[in-house]
N, C-alpha and C positions, 0 to 999 in steps of 0.2 A: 528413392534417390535416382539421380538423371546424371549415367558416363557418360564420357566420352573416350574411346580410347582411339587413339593415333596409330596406326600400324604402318611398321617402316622396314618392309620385306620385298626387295624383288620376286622371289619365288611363292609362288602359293601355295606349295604344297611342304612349304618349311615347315623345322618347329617354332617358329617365331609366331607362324599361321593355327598350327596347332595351341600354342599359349592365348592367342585371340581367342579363336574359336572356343576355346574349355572355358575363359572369363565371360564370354558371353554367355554361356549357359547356364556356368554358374548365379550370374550374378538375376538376370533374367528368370531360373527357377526361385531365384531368394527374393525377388517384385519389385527388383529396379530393373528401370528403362536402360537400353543399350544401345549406342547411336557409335559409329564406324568410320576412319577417317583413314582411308588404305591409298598411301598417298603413291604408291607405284600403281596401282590399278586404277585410280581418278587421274594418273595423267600429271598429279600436281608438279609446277615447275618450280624445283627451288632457288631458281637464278635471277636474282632481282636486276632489273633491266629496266631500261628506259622504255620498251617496246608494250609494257604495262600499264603505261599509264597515256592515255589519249586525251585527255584534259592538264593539258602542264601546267603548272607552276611559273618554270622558265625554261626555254624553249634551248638558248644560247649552251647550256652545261645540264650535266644529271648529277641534280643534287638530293641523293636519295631521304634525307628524312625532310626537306623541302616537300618533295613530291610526294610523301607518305603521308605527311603532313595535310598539304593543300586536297590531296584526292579525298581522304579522311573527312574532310571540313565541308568539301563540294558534294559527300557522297558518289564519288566516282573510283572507289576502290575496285582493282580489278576484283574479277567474280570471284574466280578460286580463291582470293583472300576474303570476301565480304564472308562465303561460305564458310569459312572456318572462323570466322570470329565469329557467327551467329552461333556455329557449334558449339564452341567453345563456353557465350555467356548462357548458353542453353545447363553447362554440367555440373554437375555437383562436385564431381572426381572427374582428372584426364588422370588415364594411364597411357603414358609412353611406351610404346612396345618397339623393342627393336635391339639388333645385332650388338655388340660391341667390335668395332672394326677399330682396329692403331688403337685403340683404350680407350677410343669415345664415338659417340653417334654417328652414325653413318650419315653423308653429305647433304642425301637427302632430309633426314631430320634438322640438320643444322639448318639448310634453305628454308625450309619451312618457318623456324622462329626469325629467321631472317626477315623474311617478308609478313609473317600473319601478326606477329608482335608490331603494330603499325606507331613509329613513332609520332610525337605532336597527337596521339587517337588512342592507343591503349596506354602510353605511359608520357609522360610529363617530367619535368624538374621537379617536381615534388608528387606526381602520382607516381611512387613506387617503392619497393620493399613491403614493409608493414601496412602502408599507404597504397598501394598497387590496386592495378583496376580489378585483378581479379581477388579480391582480399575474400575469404569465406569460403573459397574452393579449397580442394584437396587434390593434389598430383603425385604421381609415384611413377619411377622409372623401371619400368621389367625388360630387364636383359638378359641375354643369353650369350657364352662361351664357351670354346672349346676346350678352356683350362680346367684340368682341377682346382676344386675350390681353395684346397689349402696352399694355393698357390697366388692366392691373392691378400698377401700379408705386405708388410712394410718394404721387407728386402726379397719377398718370393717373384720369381719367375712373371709370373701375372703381371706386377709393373706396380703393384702397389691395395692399398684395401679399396673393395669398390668403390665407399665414399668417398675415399682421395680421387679414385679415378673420374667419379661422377660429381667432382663438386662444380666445375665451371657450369652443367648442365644445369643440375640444382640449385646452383646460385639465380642462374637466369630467371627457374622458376621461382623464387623469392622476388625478383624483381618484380616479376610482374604481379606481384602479390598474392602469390599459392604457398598453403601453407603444404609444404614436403616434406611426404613421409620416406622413409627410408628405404633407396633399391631393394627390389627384389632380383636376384643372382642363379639362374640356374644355368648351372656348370658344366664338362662335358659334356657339350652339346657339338659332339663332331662328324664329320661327315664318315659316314662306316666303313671306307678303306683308309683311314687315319688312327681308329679309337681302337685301343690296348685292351677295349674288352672282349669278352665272348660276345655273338650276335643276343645270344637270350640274354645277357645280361646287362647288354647295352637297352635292347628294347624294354626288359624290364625296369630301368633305372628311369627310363624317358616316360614311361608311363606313370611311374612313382610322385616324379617331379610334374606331371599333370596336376593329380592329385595335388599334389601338397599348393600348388598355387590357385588349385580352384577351392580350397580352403582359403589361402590367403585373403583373396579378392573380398570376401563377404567378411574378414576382420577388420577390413581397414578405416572403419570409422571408430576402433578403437585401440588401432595403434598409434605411439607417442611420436609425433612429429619431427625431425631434424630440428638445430636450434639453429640458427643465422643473426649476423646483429642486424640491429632495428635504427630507427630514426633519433633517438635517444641513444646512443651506446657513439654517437661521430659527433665533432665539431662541423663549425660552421664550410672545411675545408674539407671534411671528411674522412679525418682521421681518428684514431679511436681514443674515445676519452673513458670507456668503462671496461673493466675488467671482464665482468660476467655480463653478456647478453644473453640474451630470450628473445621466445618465438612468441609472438601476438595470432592467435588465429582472427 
């Protein structure tokens, strides 16, 4: 099997770096291929701009799914996006790796689906959801927080359970047609003049939570998918006509 994981850490010497690093080994000692997409260290800019594109569309206004559109059709996508959509139809699984900052993806993660998801090119009025370009892949979001875990309940402190918190991300990935498996959450993860614990049993817990997601990584072709509604389950206006939806892989 062929990843891709997406790393969204300015620091490298994080544990968000450290979560990368143990998936790659694990997954590379278990004989899939592992390909890297460290969007603070490649530079990637997440600010979609006019300044991107050198083959306009229309020259007079910046009309961004025009010109995602038009570069898409001309083969004149800037580079840093052609490069991530090649990665991308290259993977079997993307794992998203990265912070939970305000209860969702750091800026940088959001630019990136901003611009690499190329409208008019990877999704369409009808390429997407169940339909989506990338229909057959598998994606999983790995976060880290400095909360306690049981603090991510309805009414806890955390702001709500992670799927509530990660759903707009997860949704997106349905759109584009991945089938999404369920966050992976590891929890105080805080910086060490902050955490309530002892130093040995802060470093032991971090080492712990290695472990248990470099198990994780090698089950995920057999864990049960997020369910999201499908093409089938809206009207023609897109609102819902079925009670119970289901996931299409």
């Amino acid at each position: 099997m062929k990843i891709l994981i997406v790393h969204c850490h300015p620091e490298p010497t994080s544990f968000n770096a450290s979560l990368t690093t143990t998936a790659i080994r694990a997954l590379e000692n278990a004989g899939h291929q592992v390909d890297v997409s460290d969007l603070y260290r490649e530079n990637f800019d997440p600010v979609e701009k006019a300044v991107h594109y050198s083959n306009r569309a229309e020259q007079g206004r910046f009309d961004i799914l025009s010109e995602q559109r038009h570069a898409y059709r001309t083969q004149t996508l800037p580079a840093d996006v052609q490069r991530e959509i090649e990665r991308l139809e290259r993977c079997d699984l993307l794992i998203l790796q990265f912070p939970l900052w305000w209860h969702q993806q750091p800026a940088m993660l959001k630019g990136w689906f901003d611009r690499v998801f190329v409208g008019g090119g990877l999704y369409t009025s009808k390429m997407r959801y169940d339909n989506g370009y990338f229909r057959g892949k598998r994606a999983i979001c790995s976060v880290t927080s400095g909360a306690p875990r049981a603090t991510f309940t309805e009414q806890g402190r955390g702001g709500g359970e992670i799927e509530l918190l990660l759903r707009s991300i997860n949704f997106s990935l349905h759109y584009m047609g991945f089938t999404v498996l369920p966050p992976y959450l590891s929890t105080e993860i805080q910086n060490k003049g902050f955490t309530y614990k002892s130093t040995e049993q802060f470093e032991h817990d971090l080492q712990a939570n290695l472990a248990d997601w470099a198990h994780h990584v090698c089950q995920l072709e057999t864990i049960e998918p997020l369910v999201f509604p499908g093409w089938d389950c809206w009207d023609e206006q897109g609102a819902e006509v079925m009670q119970t939806v289901k996931n299409v892989e």
